[in-house]
Each structure stands twice: as structure tokens, then as C-alpha cells.
DSSP file (Angstrom, degrees, kcal/mol; ACC not computed):
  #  RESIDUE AA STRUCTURE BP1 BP2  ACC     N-H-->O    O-->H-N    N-H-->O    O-->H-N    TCO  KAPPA ALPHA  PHI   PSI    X-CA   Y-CA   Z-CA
    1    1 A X              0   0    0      0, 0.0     2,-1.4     0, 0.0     3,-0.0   0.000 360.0 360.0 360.0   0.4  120.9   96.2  127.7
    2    2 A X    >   -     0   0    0      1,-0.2     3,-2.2     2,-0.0     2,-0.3  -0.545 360.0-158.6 -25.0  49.2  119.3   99.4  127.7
    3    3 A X  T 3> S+     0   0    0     -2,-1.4     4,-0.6     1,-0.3     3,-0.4   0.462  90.5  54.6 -75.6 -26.9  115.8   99.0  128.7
    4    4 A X  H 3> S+     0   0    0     -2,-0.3     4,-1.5     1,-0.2    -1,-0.3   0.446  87.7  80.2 -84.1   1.9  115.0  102.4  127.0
    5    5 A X  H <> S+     0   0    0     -3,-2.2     4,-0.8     2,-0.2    -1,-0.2   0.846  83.4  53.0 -91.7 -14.0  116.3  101.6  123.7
    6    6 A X  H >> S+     0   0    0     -3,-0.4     3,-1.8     1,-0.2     4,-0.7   0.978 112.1  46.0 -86.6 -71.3  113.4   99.4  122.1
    7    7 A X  H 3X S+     0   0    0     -4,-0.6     4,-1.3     1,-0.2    -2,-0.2   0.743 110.1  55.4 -75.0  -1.4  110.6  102.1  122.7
    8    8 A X  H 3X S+     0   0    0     -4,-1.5     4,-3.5     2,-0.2    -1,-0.2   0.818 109.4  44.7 -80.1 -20.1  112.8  104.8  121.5
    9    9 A X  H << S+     0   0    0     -3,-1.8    -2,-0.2    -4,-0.8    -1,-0.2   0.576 112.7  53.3 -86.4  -4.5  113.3  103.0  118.3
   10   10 A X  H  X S+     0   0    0     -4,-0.7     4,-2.0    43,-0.2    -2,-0.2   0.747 105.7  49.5 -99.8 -20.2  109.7  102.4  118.2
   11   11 A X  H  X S+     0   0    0     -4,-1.3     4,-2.8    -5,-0.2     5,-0.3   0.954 113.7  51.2 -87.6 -61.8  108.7  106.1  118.7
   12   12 A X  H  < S+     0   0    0     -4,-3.5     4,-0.4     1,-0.2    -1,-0.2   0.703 110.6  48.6 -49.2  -2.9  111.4  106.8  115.6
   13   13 A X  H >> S+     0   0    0     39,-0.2     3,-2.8     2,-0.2     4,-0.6   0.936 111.8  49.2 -74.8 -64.2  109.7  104.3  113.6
   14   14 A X  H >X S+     0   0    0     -4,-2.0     4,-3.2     1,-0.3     3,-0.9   0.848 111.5  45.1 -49.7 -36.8  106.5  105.8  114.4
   15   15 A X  H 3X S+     0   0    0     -4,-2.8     4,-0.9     1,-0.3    -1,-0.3   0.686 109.0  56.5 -82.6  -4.0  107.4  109.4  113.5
   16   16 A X  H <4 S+     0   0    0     -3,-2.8    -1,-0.3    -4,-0.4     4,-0.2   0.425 111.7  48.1 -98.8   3.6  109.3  108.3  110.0
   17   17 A X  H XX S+     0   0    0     -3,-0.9     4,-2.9    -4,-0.6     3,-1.6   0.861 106.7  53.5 -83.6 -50.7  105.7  106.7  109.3
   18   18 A X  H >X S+     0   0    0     -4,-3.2     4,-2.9     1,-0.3     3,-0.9   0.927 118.2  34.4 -24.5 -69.1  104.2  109.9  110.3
   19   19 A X  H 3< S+     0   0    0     -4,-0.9    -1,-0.3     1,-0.4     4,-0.2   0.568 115.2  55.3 -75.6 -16.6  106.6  111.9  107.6
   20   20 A X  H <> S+     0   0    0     -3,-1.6     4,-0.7    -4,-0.2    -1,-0.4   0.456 109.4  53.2-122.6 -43.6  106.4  108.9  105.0
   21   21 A X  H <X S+     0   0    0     -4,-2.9     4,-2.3    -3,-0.9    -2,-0.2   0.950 111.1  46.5 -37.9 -55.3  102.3  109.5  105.5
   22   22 A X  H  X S+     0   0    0     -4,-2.9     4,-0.7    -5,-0.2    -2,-0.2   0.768 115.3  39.7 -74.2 -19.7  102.8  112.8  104.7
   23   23 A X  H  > S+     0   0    0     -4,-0.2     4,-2.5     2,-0.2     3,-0.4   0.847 118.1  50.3-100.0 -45.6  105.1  112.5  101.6
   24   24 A X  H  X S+     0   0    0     -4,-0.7     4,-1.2     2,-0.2    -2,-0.2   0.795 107.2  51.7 -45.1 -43.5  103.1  109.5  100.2
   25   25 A X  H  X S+     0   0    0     -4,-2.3     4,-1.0     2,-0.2    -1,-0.2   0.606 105.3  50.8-111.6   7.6  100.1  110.9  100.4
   26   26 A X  H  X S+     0   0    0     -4,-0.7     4,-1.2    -3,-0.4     5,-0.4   0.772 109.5  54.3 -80.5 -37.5  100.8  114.1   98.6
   27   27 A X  H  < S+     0   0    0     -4,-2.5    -2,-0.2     3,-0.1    -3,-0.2   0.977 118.3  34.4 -48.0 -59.7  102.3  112.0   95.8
   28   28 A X  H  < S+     0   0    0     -4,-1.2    -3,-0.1     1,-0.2    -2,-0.1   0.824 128.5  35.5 -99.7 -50.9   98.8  109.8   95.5
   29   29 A X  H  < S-     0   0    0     -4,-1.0    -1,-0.2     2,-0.2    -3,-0.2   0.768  89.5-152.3 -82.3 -28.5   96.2  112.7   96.4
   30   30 A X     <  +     0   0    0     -4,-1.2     2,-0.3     1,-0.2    -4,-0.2   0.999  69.0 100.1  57.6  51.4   98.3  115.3   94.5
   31   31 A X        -     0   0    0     -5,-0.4    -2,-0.2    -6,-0.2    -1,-0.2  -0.841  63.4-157.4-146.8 151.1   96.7  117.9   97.1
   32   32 A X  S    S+     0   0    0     -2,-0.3     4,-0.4     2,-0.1    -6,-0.1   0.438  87.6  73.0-102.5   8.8   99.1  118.7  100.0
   33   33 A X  S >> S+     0   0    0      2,-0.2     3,-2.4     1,-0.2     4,-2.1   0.942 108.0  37.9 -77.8 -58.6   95.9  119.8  102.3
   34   34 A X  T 34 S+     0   0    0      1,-0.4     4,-0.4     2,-0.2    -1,-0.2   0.439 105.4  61.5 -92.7   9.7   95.2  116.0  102.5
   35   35 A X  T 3> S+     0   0    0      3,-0.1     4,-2.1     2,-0.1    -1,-0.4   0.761 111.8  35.7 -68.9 -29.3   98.1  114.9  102.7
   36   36 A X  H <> S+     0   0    0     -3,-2.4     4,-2.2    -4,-0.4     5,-0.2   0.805 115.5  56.7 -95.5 -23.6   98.7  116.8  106.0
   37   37 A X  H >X S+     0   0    0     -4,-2.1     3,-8.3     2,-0.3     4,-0.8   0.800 110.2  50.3 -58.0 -89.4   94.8  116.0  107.0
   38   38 A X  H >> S+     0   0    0     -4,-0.4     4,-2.3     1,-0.4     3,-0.9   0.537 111.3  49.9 -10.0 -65.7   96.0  112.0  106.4
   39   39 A X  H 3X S+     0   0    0     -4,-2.1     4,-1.2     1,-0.2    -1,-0.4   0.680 106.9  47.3 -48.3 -23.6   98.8  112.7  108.6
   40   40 A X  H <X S+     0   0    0     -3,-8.3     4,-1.1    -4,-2.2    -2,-0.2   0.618 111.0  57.3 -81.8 -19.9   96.9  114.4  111.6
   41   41 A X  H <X S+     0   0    0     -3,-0.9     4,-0.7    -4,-0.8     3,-0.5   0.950 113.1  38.5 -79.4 -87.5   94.5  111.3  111.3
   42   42 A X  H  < S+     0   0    0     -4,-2.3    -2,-0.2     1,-0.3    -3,-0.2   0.637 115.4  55.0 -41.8 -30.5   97.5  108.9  111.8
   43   43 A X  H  < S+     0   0    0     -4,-1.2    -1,-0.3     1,-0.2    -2,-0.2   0.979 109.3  39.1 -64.1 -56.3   99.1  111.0  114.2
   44   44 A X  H  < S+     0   0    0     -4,-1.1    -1,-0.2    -3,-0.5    -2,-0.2   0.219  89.5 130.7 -94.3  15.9   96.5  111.5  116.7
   45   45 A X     <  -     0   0    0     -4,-0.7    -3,-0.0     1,-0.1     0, 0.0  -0.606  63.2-126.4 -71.2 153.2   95.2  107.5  116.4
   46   46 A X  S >> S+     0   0    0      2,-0.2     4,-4.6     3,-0.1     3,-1.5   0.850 103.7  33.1 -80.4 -67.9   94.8  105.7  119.4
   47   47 A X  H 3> S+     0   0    0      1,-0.2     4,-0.6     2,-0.2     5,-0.1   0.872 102.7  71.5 -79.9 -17.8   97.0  102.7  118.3
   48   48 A X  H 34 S+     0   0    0      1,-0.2    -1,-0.2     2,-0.2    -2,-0.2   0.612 109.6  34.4 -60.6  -8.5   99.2  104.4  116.4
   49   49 A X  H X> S+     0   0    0     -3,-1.5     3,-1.6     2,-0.1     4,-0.6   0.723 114.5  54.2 -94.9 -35.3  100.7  105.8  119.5
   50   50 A X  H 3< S+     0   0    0     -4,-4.6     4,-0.4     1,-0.3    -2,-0.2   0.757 116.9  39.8 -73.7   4.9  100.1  103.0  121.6
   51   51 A X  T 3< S+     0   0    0     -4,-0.6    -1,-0.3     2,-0.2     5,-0.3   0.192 107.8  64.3-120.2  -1.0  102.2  100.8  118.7
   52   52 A X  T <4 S+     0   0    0     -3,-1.6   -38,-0.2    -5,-0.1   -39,-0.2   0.362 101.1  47.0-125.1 -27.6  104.3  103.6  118.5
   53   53 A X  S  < S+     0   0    0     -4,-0.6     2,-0.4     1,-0.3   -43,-0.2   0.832 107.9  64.6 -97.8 -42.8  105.6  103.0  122.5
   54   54 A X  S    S-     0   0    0     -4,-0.4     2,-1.7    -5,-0.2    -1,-0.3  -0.935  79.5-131.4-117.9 112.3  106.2   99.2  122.1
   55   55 A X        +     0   0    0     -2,-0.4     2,-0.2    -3,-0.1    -3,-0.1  -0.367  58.7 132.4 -50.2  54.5  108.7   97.3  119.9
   56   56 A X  S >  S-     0   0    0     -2,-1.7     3,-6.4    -5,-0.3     4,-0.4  -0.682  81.2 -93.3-114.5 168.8  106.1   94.5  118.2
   57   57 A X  G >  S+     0   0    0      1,-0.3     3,-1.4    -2,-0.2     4,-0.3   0.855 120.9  71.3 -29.2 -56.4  105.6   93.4  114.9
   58   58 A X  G 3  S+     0   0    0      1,-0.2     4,-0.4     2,-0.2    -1,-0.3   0.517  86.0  67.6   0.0 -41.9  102.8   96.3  114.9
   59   59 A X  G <  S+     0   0    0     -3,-6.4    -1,-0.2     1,-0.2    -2,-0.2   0.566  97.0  43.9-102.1  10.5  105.2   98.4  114.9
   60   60 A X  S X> S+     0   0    0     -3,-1.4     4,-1.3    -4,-0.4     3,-1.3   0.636  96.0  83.5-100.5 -37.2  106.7   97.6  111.2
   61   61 A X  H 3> S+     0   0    0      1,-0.3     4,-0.9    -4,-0.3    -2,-0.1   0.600  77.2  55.6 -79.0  -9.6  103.3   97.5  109.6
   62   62 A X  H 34 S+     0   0    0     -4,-0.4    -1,-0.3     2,-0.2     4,-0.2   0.689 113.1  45.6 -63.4 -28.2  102.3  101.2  108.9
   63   63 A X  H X> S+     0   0    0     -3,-1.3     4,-2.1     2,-0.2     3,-0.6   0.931 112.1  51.1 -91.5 -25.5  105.6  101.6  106.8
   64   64 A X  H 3X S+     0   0    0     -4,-1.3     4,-1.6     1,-0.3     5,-0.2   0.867 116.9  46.3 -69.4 -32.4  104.9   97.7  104.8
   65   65 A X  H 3X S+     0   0    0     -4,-0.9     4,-0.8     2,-0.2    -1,-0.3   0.635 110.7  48.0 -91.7  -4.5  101.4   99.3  104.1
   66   66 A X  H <> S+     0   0    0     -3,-0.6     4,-1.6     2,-0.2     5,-0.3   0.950 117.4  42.3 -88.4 -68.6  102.8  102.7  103.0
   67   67 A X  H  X S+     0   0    0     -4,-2.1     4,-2.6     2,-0.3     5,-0.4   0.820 115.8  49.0 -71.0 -37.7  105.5  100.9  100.5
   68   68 A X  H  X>S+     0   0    0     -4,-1.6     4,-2.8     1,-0.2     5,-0.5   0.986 115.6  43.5 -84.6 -52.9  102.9   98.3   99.3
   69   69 A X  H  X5S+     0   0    0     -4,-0.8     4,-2.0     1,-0.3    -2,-0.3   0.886 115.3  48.4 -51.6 -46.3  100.2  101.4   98.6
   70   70 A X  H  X5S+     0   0    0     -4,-1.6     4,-2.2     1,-0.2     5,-0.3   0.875 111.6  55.9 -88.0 -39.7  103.0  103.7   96.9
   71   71 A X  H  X5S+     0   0    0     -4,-2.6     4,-1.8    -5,-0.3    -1,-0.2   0.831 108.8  47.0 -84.6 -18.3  104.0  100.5   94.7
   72   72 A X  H  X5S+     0   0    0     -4,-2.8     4,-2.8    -5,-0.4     5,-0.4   0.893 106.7  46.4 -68.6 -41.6  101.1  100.2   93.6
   73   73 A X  H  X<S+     0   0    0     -4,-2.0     4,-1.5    -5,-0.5    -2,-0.2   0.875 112.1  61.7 -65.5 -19.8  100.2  103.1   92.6
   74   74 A X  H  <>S+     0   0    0     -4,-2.2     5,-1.4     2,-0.2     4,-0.3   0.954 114.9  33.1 -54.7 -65.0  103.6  102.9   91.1
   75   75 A X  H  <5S+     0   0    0     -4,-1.8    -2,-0.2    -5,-0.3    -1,-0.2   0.689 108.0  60.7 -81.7 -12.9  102.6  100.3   89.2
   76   76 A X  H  <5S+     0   0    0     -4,-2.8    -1,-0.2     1,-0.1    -2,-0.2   0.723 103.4  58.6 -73.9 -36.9   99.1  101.0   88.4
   77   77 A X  T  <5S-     0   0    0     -4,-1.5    -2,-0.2    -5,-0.4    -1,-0.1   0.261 131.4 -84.5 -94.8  24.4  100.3  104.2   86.7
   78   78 A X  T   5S+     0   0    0     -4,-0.3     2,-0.7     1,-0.1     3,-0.3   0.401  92.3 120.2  83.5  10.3  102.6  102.2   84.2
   79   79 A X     >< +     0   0    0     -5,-1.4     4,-0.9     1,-0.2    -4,-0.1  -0.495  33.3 142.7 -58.2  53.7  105.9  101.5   86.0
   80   80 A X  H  >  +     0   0    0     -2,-0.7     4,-1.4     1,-0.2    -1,-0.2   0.776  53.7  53.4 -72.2 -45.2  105.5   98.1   85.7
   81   81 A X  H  4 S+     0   0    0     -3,-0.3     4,-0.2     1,-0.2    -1,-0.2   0.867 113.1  38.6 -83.4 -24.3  108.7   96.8   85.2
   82   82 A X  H  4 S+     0   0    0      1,-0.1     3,-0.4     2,-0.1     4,-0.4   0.853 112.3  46.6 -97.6 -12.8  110.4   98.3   88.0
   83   83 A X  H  X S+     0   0    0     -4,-0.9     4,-1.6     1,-0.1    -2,-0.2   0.661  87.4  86.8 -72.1 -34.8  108.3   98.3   90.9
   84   84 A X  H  X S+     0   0    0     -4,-1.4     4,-1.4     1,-0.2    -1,-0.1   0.807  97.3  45.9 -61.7 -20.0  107.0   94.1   90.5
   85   85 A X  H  > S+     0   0    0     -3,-0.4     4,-0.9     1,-0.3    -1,-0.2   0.876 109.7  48.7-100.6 -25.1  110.2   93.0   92.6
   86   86 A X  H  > S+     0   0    0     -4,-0.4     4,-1.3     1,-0.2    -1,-0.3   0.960 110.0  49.0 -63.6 -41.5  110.2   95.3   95.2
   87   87 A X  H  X S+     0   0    0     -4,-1.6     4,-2.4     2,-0.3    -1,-0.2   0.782 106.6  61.5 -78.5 -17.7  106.7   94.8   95.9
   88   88 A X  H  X S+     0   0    0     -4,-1.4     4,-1.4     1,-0.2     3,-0.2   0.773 113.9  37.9 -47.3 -94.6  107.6   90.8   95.9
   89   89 A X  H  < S+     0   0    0     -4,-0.9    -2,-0.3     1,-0.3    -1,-0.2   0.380 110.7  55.2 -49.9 -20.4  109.8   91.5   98.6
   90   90 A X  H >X S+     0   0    0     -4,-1.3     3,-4.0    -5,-0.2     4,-1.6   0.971 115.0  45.3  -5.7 -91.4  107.7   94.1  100.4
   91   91 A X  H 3X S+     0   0    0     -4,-2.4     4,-0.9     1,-0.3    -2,-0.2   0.579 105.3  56.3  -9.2 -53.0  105.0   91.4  100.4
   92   92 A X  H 3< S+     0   0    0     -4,-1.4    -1,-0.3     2,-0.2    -3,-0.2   0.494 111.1  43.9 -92.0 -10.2  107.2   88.6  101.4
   93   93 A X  H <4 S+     0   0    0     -3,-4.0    -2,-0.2    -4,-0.2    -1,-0.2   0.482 114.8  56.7 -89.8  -3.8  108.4   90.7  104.9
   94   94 A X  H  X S+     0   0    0     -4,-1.6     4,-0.6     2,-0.2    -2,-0.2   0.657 103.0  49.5 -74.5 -43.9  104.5   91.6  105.1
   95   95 A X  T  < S+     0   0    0     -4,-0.9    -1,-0.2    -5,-0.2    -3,-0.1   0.503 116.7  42.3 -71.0 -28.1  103.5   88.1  105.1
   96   96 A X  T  4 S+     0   0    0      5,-0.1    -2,-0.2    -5,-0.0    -1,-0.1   0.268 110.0  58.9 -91.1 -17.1  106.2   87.3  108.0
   97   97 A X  T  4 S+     0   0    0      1,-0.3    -3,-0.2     2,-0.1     2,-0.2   0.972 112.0   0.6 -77.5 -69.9  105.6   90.2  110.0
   98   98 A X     <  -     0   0    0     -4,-0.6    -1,-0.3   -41,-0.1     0, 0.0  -0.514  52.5-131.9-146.6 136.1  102.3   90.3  111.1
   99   99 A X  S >  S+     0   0    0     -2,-0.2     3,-1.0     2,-0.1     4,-0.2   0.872 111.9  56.9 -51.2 -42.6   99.1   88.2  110.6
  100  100 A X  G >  S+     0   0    0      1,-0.3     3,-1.5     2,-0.2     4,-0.1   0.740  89.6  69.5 -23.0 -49.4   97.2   91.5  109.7
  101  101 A X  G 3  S+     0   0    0      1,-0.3     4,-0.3     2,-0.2    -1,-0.3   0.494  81.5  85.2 -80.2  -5.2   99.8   92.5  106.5
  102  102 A X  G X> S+     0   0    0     -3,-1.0     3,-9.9     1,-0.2     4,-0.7   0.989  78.8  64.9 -26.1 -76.5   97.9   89.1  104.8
  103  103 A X  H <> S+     0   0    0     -3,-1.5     4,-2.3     1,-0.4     3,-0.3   0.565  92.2  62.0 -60.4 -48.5   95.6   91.7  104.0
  104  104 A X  H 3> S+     0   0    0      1,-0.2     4,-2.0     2,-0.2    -1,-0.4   0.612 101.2  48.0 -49.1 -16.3   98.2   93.3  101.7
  105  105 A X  H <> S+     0   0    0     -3,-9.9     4,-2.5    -4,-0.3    -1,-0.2   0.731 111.3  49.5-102.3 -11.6   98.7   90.7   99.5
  106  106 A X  H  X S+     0   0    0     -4,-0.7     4,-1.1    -3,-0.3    -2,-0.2   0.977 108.2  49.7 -63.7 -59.9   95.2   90.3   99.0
  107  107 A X  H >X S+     0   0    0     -4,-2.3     4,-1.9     2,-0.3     3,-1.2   0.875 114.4  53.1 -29.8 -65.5   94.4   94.2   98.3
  108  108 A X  H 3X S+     0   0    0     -4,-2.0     4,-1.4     1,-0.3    -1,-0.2   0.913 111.4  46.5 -49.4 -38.4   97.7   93.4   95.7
  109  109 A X  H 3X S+     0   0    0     -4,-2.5     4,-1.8     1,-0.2     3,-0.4   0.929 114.5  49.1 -55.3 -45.9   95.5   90.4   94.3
  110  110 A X  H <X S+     0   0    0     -3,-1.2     4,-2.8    -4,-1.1    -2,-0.2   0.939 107.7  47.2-108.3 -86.0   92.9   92.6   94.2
  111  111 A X  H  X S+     0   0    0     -4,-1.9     4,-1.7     1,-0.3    -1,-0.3   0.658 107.1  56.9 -69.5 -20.2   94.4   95.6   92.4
  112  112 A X  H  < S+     0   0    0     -4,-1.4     5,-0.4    -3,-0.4     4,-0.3   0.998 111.8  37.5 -89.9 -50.5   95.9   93.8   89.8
  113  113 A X  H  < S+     0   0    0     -4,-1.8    -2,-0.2    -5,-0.2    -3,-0.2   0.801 120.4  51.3 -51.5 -30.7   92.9   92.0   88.4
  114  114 A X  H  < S+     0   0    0     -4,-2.8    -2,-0.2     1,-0.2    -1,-0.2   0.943 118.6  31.8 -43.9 -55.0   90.9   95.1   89.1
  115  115 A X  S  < S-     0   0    0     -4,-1.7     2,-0.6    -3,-0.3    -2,-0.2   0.250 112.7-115.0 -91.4   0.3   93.1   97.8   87.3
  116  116 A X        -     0   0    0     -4,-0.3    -4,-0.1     1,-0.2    -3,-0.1   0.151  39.0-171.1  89.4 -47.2   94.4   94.9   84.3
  117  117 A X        -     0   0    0     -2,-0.6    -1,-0.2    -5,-0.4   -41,-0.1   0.351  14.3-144.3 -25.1  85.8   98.0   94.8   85.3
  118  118 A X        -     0   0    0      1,-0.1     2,-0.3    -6,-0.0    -1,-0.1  -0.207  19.6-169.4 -38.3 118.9   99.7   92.7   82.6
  119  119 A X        -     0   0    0      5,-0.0     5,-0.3   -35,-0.0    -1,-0.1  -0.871  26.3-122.7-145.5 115.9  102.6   90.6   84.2
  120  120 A X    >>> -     0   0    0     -2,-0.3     3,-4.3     3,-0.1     4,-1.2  -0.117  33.5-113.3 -48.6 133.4  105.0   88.8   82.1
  121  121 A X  H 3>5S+     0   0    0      1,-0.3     4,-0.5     2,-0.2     5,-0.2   0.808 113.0  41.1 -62.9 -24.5  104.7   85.0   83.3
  122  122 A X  H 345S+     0   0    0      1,-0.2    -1,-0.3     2,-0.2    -2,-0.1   0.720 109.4  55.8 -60.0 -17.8  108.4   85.0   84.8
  123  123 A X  H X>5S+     0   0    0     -3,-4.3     4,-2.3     2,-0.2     3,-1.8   0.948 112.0  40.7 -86.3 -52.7  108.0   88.0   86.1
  124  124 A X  H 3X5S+     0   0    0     -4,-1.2     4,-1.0    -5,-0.3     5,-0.2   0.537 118.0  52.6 -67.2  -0.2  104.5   86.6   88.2
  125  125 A X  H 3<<S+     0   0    0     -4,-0.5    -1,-0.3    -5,-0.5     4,-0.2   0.453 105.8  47.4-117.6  15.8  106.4   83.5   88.9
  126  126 A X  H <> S+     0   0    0     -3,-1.8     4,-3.6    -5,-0.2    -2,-0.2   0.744 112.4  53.0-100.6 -26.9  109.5   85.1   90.4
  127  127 A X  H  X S+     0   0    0     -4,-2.3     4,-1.3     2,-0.2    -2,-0.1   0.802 111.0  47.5 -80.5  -7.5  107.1   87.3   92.6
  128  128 A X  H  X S+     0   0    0     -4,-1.0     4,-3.3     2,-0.1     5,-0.3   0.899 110.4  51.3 -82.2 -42.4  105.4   84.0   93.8
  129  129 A X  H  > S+     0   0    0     -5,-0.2     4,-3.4     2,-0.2     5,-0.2   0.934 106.3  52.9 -48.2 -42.0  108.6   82.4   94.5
  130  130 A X  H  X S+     0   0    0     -4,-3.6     4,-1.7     1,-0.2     3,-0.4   0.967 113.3  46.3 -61.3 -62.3  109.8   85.3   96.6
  131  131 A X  H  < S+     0   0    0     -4,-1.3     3,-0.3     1,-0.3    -1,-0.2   0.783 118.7  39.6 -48.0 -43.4  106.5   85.1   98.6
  132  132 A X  H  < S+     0   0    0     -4,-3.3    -1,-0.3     2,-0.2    -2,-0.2   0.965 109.9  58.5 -74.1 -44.4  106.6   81.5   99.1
  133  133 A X  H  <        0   0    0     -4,-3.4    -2,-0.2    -3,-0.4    -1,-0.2   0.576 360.0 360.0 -66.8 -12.0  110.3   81.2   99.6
  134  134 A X     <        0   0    0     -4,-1.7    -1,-0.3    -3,-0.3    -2,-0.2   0.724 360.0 360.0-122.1 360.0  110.0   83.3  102.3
């Protein structure tokens, strides 16, 4: 009944996106200069602090868009077979959070027919089922 305890959990949220930027985006850029630039960008955004203060859906969707970009790249660089369920299920709290996090499963539509990504048909039909079933 704490009245302080929802924005403090929204300000740790915010700072494990912060640190989850930084680690993410030295994996993907392979430089650690932009990785920290990427982070200083995110940090010092306007709505990432003001989403940062306040316990909303908002405040979930910088880490769903970090996991779905790192499983892609996961899976764009030929770690196919372990990555397709997590990003089901990524996806499928992405789709439930937020209107916004839509956007992620297009970008996933998107990358797979761009980049080729061969997906055995049970394997595409278990990661539509997740999405639909939830």
C-alpha cells in the first residue's frame, strides 16, 4: 500500500533498460563507443524518463523491443532453432502489452522475408499459435 513502490519499480525497470541498451548494443554494433552513445541517447530521452517515473504498459516496452531486436539478430545470424520460441513468446507479451509493440511483430514479419529465414512449418505454426493463443 505503499504509494512509492510502483514508481520505484518503474525507475528500476528503466535503468535495467538503460544497462540492457548498453550490453545489447555492443553485441549488434560490435563497437563499444556506440553502444554507450545508444545508451546516452536513451538515457537522456524525454519519454524515457517520463515512462521511467510511471508504472504503465510503457514502461515494459523498451525491454520487449530490446529482446525482440537481440532475437533477431540471434536468429538472422543462424541460431535459428533456438531463438524461434522465445521470440513467439516475446511477441505474444508484446502484442498484449501495448498497442505500439504491434509494430514488433511486423518489423519480425519483415525481417524474416527480408533476410530469407527458413522456418520449419511446425515450427511457424507453433509461433502463430503462441501469438494467437495469447
Amino acid at each position: 500500500m505503499n504509494p512509492l513502490n510502483f514508481p520505484i519499480l518503474s525507475a528500476l525497470i528503466g535503468s535495467l533498460v538503460a544497462f540492457a541498451i548498453y550490453i545489447i548494443g555492443k553485441l549488434i554494433f560490435e563497437k563499444e563507443s556506440l553502444a554507450v552513445f545508444a545508451t546516452i541517447i536513451f538515457s537522456f530521452s524525454y519519454l524515457a524518463n517520463v515512462y521511467s517515473r510511471l508504472l504503465t504498459g510503457l514502461t515494459f516496452a523498451p525491454i520487449l523491443s530490446l529482446l525482440t531486436y537481440y532475437l533477431l539478430y540471434k536468429i538472422v545470424n543462424g541460431a535459428h532453432r533456438k531463438y524461434f520460441l522465445c521470440l513467439a513468446f516475446v511477441l505474444a507479451i508484446a502484442t498484449q502489452n501495448e498497442g505500439t509493440s504491434l509494430s514488433l511483430l511486423m518489423l519480425s514479419v519483415v525481417v524474416f522475408v527480408v533476410f530469407r529465414v527458413k522456418v520449419k512449418l511446425g515450427q511457424l505454426l507453433q509461433i502463430v499459435g503462441i501469438i494467437l493463443i495469447a
